[in-house]
Structure formats: C-alpha cells, structure tokens
C-alpha positions as CSV (number, residue, x, y, z in Angstrom):
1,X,-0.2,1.0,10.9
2,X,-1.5,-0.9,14.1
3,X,0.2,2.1,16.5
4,X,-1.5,4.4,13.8
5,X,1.8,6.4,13.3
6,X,1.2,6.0,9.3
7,X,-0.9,8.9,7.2
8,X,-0.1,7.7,3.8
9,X,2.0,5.6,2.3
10,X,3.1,4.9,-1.3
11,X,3.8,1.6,-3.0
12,X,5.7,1.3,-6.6
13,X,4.9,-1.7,-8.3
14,X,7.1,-3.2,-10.8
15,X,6.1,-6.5,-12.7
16,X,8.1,-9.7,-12.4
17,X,7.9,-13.0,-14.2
18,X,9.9,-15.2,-11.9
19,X,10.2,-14.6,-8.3
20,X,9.2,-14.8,-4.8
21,X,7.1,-12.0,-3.0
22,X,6.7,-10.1,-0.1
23,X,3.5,-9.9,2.0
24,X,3.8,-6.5,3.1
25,X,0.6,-6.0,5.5
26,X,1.6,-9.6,7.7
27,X,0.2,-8.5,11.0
28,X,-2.2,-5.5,10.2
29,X,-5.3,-5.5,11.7
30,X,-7.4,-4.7,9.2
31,X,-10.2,-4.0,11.1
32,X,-8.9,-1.0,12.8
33,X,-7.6,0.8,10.0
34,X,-9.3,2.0,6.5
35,X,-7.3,2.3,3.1
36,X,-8.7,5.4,0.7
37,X,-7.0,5.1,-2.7
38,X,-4.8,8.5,-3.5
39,X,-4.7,9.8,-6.9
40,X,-1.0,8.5,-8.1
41,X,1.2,9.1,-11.9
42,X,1.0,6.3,-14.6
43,X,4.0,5.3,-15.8
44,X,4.4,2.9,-18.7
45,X,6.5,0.3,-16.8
46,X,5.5,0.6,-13.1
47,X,1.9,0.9,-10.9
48,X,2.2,3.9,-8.6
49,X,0.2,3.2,-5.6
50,X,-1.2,5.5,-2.6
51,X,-3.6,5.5,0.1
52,X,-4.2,7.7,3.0
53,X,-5.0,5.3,6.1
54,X,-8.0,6.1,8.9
55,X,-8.9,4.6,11.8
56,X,-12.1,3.2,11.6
C-alpha cells in the first residue's frame, strides 16, 4: 500500500476464541493512504470486509 500498487482489497473475518493474531497493516503509513469502506455480503458466520485505498 506504501508503493501504492493496491486499489482494493478484501478481508474475511472469521471469529476465534483462543488464539493469536496477525497485525496485518505493520508498516503502513497511514498518512499517505485513505481507506473508503466498500459495500461487502453478510454472512451468518464471517465479516466480509472491503475498502478501496486513495492516496491522500
């Protein structure tokens, strides 16, 4: 996302009790970049996630 080679990108979220996570924006510079929330599906047993990124 820093190069700014990503348009969109999707993210499928799946609740877990026990567990360790992932940080998955470590190193983003947020102030360069601009997250618009996309329209996704519900599901009954996962969070559907989009967003559209823009340079700011």
């Amino acid at each position: 996302m820093n190069a700014s080679l990503v348009d969109e990108f999707s993210i499928t979220l799946s609740p877990v009790l026990f567990g360790v996570g992932t940080r998955l924006f470590d190193g983003v510079d947020a102030s360069r970049i601009a997250l618009e929330p996309v329209p996704s599906e519900p599901s009954s047993r996962v969070t559907h996630l989009t967003y559209a990124v823009h340079p700011r």
